[in-house]
C-alpha positions in Angstrom: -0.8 1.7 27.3 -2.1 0.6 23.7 -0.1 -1.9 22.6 2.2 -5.2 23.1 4.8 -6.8 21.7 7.1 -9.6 22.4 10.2 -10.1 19.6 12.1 -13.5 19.8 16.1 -12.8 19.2 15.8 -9.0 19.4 19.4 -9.1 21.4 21.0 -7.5 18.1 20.9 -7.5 14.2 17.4 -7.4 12.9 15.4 -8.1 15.7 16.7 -5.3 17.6 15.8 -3.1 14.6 12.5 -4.6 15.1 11.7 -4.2 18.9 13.6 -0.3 18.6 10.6 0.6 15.7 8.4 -1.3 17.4 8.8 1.2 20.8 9.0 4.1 18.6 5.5 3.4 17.1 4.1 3.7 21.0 4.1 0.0 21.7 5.5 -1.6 25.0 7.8 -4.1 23.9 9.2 -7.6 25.7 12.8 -8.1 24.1 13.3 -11.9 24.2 16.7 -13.7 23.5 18.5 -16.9 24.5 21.3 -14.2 25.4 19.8 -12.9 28.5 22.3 -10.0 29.1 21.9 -9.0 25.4 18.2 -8.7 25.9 19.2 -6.3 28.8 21.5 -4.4 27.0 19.3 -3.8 24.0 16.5 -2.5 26.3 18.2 -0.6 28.3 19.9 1.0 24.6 16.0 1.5 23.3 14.5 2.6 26.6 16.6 4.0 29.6 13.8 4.4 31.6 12.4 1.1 31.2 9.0 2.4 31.2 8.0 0.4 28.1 10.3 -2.5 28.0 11.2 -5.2 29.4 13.9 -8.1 28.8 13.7 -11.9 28.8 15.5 -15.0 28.6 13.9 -17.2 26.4 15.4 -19.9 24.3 12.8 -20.8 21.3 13.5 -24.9 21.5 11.7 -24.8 24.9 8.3 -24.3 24.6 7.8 -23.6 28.1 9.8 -20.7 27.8 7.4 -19.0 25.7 4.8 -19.7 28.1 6.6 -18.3 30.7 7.6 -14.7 28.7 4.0 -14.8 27.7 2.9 -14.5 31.5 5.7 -12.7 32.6 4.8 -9.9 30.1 1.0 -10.2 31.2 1.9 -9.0 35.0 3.8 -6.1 34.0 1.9 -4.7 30.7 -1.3 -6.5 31.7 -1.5 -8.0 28.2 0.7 -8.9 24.6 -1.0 -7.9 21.4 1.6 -9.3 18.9 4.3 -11.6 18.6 7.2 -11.4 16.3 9.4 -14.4 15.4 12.3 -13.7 15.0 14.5 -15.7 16.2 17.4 -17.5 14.3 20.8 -19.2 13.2 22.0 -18.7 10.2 25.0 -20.4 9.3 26.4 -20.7 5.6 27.1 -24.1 5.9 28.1 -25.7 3.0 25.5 -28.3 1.7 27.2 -31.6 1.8 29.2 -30.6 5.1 26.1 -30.4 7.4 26.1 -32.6 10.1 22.6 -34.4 11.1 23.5 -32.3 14.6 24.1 -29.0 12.9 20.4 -29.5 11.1 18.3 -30.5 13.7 19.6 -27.2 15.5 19.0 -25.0 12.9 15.8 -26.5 12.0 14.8 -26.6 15.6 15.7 -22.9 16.2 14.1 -21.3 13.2 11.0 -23.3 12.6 10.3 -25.7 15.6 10.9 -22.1 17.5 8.5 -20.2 15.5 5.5 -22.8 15.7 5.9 -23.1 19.0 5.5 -19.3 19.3 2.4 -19.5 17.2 0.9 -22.1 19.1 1.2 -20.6 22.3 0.6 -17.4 21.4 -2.0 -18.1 18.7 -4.1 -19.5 21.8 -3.9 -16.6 23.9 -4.9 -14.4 21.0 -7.2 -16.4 20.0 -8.6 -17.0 23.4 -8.7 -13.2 24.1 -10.3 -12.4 20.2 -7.8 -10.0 18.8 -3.9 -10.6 18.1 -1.0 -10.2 15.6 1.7 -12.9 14.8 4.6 -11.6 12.1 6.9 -14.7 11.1 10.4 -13.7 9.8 11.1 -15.9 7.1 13.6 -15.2 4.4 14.2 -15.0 0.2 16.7 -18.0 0.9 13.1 -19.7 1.6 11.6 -18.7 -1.6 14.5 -19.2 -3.7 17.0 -21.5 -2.3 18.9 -19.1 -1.2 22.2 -16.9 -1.8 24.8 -17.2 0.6 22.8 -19.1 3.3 22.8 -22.9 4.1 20.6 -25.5 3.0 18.9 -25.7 6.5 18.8 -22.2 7.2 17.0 -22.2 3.7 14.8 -25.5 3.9 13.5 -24.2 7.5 12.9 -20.6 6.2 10.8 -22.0 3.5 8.7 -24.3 6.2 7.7 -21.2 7.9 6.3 -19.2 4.7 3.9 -22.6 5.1 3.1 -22.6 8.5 2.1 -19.1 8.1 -0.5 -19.8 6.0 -1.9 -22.8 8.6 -1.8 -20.7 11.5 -3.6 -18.0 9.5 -6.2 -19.8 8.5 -6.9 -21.6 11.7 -6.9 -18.4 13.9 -8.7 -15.8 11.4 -12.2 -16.2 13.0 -10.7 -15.6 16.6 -9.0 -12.1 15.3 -5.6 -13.2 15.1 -3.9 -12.2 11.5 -0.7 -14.6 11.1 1.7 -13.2 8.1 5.2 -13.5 7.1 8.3 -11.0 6.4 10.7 -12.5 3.8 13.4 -10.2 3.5 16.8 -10.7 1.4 19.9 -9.5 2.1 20.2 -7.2 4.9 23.0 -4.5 5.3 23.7 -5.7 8.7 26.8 -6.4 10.9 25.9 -10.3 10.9 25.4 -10.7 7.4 28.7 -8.5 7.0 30.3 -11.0 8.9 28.5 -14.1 7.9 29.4 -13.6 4.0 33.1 -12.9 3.1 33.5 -9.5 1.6 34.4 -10.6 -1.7 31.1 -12.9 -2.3 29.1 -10.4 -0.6 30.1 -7.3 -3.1 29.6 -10.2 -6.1 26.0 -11.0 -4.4 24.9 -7.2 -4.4 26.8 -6.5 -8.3 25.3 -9.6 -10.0 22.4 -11.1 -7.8 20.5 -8.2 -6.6 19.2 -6.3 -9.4 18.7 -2.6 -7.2 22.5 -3.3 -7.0 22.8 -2.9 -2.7 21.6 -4.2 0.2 18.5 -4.3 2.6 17.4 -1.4 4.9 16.7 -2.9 8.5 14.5 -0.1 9.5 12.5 -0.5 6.2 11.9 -3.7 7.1 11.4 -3.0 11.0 8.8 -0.8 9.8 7.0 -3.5 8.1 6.9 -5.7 10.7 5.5 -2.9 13.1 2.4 -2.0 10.8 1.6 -5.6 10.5 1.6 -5.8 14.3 -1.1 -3.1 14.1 -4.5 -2.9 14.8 -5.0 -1.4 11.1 -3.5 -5.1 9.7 -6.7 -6.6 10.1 -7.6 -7.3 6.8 -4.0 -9.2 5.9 -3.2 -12.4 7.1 -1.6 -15.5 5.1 0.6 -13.3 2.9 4.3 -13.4 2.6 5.7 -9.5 2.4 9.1 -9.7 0.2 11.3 -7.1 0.6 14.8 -7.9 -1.4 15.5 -5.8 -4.3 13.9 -8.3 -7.0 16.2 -10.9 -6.6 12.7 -12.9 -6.3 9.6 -11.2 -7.8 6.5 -13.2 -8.7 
């Protein structure tokens, strides 16, 4: 078997898209997600077999969890080779409606989630001299955001940051840390996150290609920065949202 990967809230939406290119490319791949019978579902859709996969329970806000799905994975692939963090709320909030409960949630999921998968992953890597980390974070992070909430925005932002710290600290050891920041996807959740109305308004007057994101597109992405051909990128933020943001 040549390669690893674990993917954080790859029960549905983009993370599924993820962990289903991922297994195409050749990899074994660990489907994570708080929704333990989703994870299930999604590997048994992506590999009847389950020769290559394997599913997980793991909720993001517990750091022992990710130890756990880091060992778990070890005894039956023998290793991981890349982590993707994926894992996420998004909720549209309004700004002045959010609730110090609704932001420590969101904040914990997204960021507190993906740092903790850095840092436990980033060791083993590190430890073992070779790894890939890929961060999902988000336009809403770059520019404030479309449709998204405040949180969902301020935390996707933090992790275009912590990118670049875990990058730096864990270049030597062979571990390349970088970032997807994709904008609006043409998926089922953001379909039903954004009324139909704002969403056509979004894709008319905000997004200058005039339509939405391809998950796969950015799936593939994610996979050939999980590759052992990605060694010379690390730090960067890969923007993929039909120059809404270009800089």
């Amino acid at each position: 078997m040549d390669q690893v990967a674990l993917v954080t809230g790859a029960a549905q939406g983009l993370g599924e898209a993820i962990a289903r290119n991922l297994f195409n490319a050749g990899f074994a791949v660990v489907i994570t997600d708080a929704n333990e019978a989703g994870a299930q579902a999604t590997a048994q859709a992506i590999d009847p077999s389950a020769e290559r996969v394997m599913a997980l329970k793991l909720d993001v806000l517990n750091k022992g969890d990710f130890d756990a799905a880091l060992q778990a994975a070890i005894e039956r692939f023998g290793k991981v080779d890349a982590l993707v963090n994926n894992a996420a709320m998004t909720p549209t909030t309004p700004v002045m409606e959010i609730t110090a409960e609704e932001f420590d949630k969101v904040v914990g999921v997204n960021l507190r989630g993906s740092f903790f998968g850095c840092q436990v992953f980033g060791q083993y890597f590190a430890d073992n001299g070779y790894g890939r980390i890929v961060n999902m974070a988000s336009l809403a992070g770059q520019n404030g955001g479309t449709a998204s909430g405040a949180h969902y925005a301020s935390s996707k932002g933090a992790i275009l940051t912590m990118t670049k710290i875990f990058a730096r600290q864990l270049a030597a050891n062979g571990v390349t840390v970088n970032a997807v920041a994709p904008g609006p996807m043409d998926l089922p959740s953001v379909r039903e996150l954004v009324p139909a109305e704002k969403l056509e308004q979004i894709i008319n007057d905000m997004i200058p290609v005039k339509e939405l994101g391809n998950a796969d597109f950015v799936a593939d992405l994610v996979t050939k920065l999980a590759g052992r051909d990605a060694s010379f990128v690390t730090g960067a933020a890969w923007d993929v949202n039909g120059g809404i943001f270009m800089r």
